[in-house]
C-alpha positions as CSV (number, residue, x, y, z in Angstrom):
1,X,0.0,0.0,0.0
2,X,1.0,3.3,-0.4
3,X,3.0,5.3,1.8
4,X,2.4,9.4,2.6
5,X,4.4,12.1,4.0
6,X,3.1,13.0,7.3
7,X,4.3,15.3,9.1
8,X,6.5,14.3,11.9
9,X,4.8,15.7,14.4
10,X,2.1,13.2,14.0
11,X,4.1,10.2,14.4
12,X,5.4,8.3,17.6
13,X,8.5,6.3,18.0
14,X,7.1,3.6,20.0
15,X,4.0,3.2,17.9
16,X,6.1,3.4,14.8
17,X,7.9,0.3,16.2
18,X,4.7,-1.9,17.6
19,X,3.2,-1.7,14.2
20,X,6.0,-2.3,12.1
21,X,6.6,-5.6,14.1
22,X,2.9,-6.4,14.3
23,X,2.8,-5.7,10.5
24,X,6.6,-8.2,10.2
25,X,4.5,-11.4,12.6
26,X,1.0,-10.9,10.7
27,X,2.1,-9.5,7.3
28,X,-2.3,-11.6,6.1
29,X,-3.7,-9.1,9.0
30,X,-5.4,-12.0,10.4
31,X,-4.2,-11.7,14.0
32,X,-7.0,-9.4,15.7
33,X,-5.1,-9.6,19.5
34,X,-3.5,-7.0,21.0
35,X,0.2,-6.3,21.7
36,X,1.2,-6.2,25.7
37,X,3.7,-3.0,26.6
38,X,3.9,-4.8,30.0
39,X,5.6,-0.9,31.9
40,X,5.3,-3.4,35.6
41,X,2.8,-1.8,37.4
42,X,1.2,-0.5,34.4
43,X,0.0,-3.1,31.8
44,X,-1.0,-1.4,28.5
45,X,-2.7,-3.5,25.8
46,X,-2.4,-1.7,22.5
47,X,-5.0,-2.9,19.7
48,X,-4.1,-4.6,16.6
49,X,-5.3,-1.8,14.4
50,X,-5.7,1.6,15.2
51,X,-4.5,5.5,14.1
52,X,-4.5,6.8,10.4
53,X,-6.2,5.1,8.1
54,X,-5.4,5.7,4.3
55,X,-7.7,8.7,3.3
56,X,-6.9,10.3,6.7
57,X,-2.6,9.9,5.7
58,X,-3.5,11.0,2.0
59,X,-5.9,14.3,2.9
60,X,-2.8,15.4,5.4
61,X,-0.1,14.7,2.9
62,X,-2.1,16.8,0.1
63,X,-3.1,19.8,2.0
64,X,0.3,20.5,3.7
65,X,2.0,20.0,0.5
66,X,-0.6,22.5,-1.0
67,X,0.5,24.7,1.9
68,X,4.4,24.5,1.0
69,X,3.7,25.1,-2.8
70,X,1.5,27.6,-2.5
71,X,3.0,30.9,-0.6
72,X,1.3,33.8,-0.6
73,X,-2.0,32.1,-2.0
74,X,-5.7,32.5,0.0
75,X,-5.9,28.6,0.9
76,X,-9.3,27.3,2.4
77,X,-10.7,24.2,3.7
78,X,-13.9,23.6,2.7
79,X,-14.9,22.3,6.0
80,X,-13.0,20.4,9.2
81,X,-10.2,18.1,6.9
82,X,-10.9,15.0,9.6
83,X,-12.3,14.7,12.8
84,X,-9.5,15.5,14.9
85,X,-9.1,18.9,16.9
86,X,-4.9,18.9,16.7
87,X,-4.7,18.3,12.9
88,X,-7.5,20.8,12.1
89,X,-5.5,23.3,14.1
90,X,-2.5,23.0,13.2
91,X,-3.7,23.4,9.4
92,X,-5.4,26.8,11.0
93,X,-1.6,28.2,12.2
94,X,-0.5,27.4,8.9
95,X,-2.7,29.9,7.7
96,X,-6.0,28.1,5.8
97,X,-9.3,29.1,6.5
98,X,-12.5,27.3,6.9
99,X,-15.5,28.2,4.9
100,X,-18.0,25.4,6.7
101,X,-17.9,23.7,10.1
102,X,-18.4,20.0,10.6
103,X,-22.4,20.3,9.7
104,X,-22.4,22.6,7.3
105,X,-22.7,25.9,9.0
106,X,-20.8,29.0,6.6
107,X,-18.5,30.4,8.3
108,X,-17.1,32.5,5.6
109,X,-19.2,33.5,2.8
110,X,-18.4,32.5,-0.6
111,X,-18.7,35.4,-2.5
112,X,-15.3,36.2,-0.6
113,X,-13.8,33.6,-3.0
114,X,-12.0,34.1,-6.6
115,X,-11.0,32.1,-9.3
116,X,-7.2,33.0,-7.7
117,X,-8.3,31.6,-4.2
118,X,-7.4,27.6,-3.3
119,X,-10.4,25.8,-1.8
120,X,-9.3,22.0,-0.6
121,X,-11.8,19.0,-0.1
122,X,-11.8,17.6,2.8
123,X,-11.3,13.9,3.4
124,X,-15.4,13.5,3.6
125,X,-15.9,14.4,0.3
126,X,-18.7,17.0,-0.4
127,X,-22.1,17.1,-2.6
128,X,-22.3,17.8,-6.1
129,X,-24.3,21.2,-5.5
130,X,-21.2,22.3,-3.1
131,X,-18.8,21.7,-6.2
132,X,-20.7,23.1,-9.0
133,X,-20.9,26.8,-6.9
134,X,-17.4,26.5,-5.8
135,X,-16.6,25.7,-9.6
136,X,-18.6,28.7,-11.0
137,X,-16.5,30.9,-9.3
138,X,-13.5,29.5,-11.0
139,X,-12.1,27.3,-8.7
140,X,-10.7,24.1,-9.2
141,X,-12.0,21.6,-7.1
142,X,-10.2,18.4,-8.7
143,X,-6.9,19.9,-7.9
144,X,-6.8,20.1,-4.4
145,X,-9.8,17.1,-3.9
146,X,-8.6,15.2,-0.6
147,X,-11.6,12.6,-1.0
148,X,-11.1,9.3,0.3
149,X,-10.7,6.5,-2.0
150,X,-13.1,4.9,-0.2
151,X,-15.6,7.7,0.1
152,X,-15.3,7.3,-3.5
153,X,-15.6,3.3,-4.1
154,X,-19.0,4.1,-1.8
155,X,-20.1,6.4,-4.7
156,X,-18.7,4.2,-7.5
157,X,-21.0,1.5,-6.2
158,X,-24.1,4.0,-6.2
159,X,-23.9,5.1,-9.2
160,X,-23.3,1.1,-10.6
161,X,-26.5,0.1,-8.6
162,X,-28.5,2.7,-9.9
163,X,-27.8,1.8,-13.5
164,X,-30.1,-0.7,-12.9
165,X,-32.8,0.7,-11.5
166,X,-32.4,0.2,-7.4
167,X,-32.9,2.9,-5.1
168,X,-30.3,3.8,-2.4
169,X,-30.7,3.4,0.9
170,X,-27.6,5.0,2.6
171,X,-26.7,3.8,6.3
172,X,-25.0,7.2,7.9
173,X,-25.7,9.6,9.9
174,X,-28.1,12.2,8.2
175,X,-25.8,15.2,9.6
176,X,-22.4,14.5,9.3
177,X,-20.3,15.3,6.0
178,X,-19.7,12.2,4.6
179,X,-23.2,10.9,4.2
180,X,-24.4,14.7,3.0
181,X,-21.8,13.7,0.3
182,X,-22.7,10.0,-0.6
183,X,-26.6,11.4,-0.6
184,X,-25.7,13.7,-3.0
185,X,-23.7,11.8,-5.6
186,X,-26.2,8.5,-5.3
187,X,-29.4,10.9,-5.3
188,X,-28.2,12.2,-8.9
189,X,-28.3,8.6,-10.3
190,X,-31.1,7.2,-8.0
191,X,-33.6,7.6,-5.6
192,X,-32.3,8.0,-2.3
193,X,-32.8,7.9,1.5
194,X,-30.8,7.6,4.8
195,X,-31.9,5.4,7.4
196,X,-29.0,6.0,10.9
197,X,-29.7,3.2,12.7
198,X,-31.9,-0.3,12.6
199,X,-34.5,1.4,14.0
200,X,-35.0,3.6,11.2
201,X,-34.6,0.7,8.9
202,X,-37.0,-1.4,10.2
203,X,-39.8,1.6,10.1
204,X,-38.4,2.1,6.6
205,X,-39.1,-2.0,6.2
206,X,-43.0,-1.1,6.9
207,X,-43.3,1.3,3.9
208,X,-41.4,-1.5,1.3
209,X,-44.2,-4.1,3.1
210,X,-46.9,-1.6,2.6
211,X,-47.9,-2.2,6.6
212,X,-47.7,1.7,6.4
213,X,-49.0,4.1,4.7
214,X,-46.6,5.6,1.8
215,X,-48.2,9.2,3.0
216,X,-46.8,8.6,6.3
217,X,-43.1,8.1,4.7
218,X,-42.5,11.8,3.7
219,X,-43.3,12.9,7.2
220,X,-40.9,10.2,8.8
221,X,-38.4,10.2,6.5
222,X,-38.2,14.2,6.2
223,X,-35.0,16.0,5.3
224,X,-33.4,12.6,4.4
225,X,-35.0,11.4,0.8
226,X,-33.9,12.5,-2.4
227,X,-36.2,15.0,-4.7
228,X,-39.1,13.0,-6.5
229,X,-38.9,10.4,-4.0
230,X,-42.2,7.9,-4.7
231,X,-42.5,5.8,-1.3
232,X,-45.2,3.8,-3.6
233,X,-42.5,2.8,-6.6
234,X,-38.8,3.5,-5.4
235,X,-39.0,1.2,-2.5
236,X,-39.8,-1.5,-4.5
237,X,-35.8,-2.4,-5.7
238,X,-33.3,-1.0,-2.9
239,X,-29.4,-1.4,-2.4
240,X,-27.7,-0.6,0.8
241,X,-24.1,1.5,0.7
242,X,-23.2,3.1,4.2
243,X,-21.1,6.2,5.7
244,X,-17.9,4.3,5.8
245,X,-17.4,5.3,9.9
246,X,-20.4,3.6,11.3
247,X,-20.3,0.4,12.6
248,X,-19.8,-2.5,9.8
249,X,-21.8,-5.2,11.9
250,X,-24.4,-2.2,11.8
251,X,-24.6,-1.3,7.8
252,X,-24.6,-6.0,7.8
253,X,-27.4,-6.0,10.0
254,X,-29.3,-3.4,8.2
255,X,-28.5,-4.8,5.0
256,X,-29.3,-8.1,6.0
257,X,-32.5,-7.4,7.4
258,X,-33.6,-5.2,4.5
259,X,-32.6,-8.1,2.0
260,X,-34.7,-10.7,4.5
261,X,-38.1,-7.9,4.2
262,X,-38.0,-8.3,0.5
263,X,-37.3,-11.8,0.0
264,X,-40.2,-12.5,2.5
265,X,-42.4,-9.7,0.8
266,X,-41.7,-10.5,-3.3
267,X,-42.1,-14.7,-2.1
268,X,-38.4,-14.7,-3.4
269,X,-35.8,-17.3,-3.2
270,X,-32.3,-16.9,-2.0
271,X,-31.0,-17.5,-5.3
272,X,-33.6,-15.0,-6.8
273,X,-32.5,-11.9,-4.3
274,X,-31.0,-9.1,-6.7
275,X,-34.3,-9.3,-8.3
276,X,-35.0,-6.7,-5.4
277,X,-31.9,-6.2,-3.5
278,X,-28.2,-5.4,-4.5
279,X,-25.1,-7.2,-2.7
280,X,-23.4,-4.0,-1.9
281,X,-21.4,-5.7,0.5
282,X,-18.0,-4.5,-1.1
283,X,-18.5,-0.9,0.3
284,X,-17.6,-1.6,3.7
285,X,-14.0,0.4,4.8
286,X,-11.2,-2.0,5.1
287,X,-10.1,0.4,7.8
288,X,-13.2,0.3,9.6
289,X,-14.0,-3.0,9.7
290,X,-9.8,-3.8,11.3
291,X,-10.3,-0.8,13.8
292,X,-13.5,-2.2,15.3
293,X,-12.5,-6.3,15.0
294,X,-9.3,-5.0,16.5
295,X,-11.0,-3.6,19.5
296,X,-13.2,-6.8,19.2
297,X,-10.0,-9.0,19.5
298,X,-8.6,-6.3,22.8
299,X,-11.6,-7.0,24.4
300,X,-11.2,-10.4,25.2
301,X,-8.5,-9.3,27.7
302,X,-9.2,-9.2,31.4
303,X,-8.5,-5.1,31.7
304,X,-9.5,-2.5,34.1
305,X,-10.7,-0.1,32.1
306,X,-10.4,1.5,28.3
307,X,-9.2,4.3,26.9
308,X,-10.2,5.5,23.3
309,X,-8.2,8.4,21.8
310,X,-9.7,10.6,19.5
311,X,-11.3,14.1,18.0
312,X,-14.7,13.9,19.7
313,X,-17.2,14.6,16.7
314,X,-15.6,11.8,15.0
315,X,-18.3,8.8,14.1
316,X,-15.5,5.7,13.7
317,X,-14.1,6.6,17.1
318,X,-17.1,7.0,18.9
319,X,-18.0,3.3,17.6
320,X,-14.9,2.0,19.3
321,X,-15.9,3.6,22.1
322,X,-19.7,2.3,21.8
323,X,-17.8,-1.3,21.4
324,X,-15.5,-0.8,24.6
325,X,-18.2,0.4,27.0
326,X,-20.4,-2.7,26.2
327,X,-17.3,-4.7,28.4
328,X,-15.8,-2.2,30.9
329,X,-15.6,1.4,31.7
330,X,-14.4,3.5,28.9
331,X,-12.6,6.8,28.4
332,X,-13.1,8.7,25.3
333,X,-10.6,11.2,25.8
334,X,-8.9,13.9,22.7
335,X,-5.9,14.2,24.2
336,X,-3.1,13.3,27.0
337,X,-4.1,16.6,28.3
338,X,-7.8,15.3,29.7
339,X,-5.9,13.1,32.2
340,X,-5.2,15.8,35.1
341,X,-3.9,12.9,37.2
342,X,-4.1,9.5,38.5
343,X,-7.3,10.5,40.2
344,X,-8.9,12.3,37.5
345,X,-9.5,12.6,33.8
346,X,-12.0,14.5,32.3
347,X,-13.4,12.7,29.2
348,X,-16.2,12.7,26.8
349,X,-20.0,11.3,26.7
350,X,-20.9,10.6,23.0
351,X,-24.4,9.8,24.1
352,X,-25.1,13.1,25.6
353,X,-22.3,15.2,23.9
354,X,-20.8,16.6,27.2
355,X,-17.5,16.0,28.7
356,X,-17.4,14.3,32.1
357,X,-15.0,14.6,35.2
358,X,-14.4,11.2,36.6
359,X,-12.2,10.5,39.8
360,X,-10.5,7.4,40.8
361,X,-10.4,6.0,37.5
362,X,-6.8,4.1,38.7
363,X,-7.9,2.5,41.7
364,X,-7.1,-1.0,41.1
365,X,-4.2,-3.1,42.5
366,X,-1.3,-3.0,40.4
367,X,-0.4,-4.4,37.9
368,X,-3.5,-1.7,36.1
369,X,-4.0,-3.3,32.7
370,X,-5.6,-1.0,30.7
371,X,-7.0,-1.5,27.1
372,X,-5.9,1.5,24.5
373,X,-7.1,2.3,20.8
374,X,-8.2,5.4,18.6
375,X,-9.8,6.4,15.5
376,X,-8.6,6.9,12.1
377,X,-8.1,10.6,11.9
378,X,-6.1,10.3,15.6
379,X,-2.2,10.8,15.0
380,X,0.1,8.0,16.8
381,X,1.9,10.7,18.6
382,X,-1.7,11.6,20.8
383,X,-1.8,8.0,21.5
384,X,2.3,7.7,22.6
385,X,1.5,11.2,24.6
386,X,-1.6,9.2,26.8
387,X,1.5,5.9,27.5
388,X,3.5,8.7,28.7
389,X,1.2,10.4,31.0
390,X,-0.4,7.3,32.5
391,X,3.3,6.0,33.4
392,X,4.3,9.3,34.7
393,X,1.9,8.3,37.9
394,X,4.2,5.3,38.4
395,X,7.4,6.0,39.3
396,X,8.9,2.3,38.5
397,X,7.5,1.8,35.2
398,X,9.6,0.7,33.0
399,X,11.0,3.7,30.5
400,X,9.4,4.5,27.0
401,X,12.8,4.2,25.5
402,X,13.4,0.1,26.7
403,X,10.2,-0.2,25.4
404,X,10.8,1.0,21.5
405,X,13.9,-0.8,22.2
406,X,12.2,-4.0,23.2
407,X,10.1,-3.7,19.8
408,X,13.3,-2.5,17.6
């Protein structure tokens, strides 16, 4: 695979060296456990997979190179690059601007903008409408296009779908930037609507079924179908693609369950399924699917507690966190910084969006084994910076540097 040029700054020593010798002992990825740092009285387990993904390495490598070969130049970001606070401000000191934040919200007006001016994609993607107006003012949008490869195999397979005749029913989360995007690009080939979760899928199930009334759909569904939509005729042939964050047992389970409504409904066969329903099931994100089996695989070690590293509006880290709290108590946390002590760490709840002070989040009897992974927009060094902190409160830890060694 590829390699980029990330900044330094982003990268850890030790990390560097556990995943290089995972990557040497596991070169088929097939080994999902995690790797001991054993400190003495501190036992971290690192999981298999975690950090950068692809898209996250390639959208930094593009717009800091934009940066260095573009002095003097106006250079936006059309919204947040990833979900990460430290990458997003670090691409602020360097002097771009945002036009949007994370839902959308204009923060600087466009008519600002010339033909002269650079705007850069952000790793999400954006919609078509977004592009056309950024285009008519001259501006070239291929250029500087961070996109995700696999944003874009999402949309590859929406458009493929809809070539013969299936609607889209996108599995994301109706705000955030990369399902505006995929909505978008499928809803210009197909009929379109979002469903976020099973529950929404399983109301959307009653409208293919005709248990409710199509009127009733417009209402439900509002804000999340495409233009035209016809609850009577486009639910009638549907294909499932997803926001490539959420949960990949989720987008399964919705897929499966959609594919098991119209079978049951149309009196179809196994064998007989695309006569209703496209096997989309090659749109899943290789990185999301290792991240989450990864924290599967962690979880199967007797630990104290978890600690999930990561920008906090970010959808695949909150779903490593949403796995981790299902086994023991978690702590989504952005930085080193939110750990004040060994008594205290202030850290975040997804569910309620609010961050939380909790105290005595050490007391265990040594050795504290303690389960660690972030998302895919968190650099490595946030991750090394949380190690160091948590084996600053003991005093006979074994030091960072005997560690890298030991991996070396």
């Amino acid at each position: 695979m590829k390699t980029f040029n990330v900044p330094i700054i982003y990268r850890s020593p030790l990390i560097t060296a556990v995943k290089q010798k995972r990557k040497q002992q596991d070169k088929m990825k097939k080994d999902f456990t995690p790797t001991l740092l054993d400190f003495g009285p501190l036992q971290i387990y690192l999981a298999r997979h975690f950090g950068f993904c692809y898209g996250v390495e390639n959208a930094i490598e593009i717009s800091f190179r934009t940066i260095d070969e573009n002095p003097g130049k106006k250079i936006f970001l059309l919204s947040e690059m990833i979900h990460n606070p430290q990458v997003n401000e670090d691409l602020r000191e360097r002097g771009i601007q945002f036009l949007q934040d994370t839902y959308g919200k204009q923060l600087i007006p466009f008519d600002v903008l010339t033909a002269d001016d650079i705007v850069i994609i952000p790793a999400f993607g954006t919609t078509l409408e977004m592009e056309k107006q950024l285009n008519e003012i001259g501006i070239q949008t291929q250029k500087y296009n961070t996109t995700c490869p696999f944003v874009e195999k999402v949309w590859n397979r929406s458009a493929q779908i809809a070539k013969n005749n299936y609607t889209i029913v996108v599995h994301g989360k109706p705000k955030h930037e990369e399902t505006r995007a995929t909505f978008s690009h499928a809803a210009a080939g197909a009929p379109t609507v979002i469903v976020n979760d099973m529950k929404e899928a399983e109301q959307l199930a009653r409208y293919i079924t005709g248990e409710k009334p199509a009127g009733e759909f417009y209402k439900e569904f509002k804000g999340q179908f495409s233009v035209g939509f016809d609850a009577t005729r486009d639910l009638q042939r549907i294909g499932v693609v997803n926001q490539t964050t959420m949960l990949a047992s989720d987008t399964q389970a919705i897929a499966d369950f959609l594919k098991q409504t119209m079978l049951k409904h149309y009196k179809l066969t196994e064998a007989d399924a695309e006569e209703r329903f496209a096997d989309t099931r090659d749109t899943l994100c290789y990185a999301t699917y290792e991240n989450q089996a990864a924290v599967a695989g962690m979880l199967n070690t007797d630990a104290n507690l978890a600690i999930v590293v990561g920008g906090y509006n970010s959808s695949n880290t909150s779903h490593l966190v949403e796995l981790c709290e299902e086994k023991l108590p978690t702590y989504f946390i952005n930085s080193e910084k939110k750990i004040f002590s060994e008594k205290e760490i202030l850290h975040y709840d997804f569910h309620h969006k609010q961050e939380l002070l909790s105290t005595n989040f050490l007391s265990f009897n040594q050795p504290i084994k303690i389960l660690i992974s972030s998302g895919a927009s968190c650099p490595d060094a946030l991750v090394e910076g949380v190690i160091k902190k948590l084996i600053s409160f003991y005093p006979g830890s074994k030091a960072l540097e005997k560690m890298i060694e030991q991996f070396v």
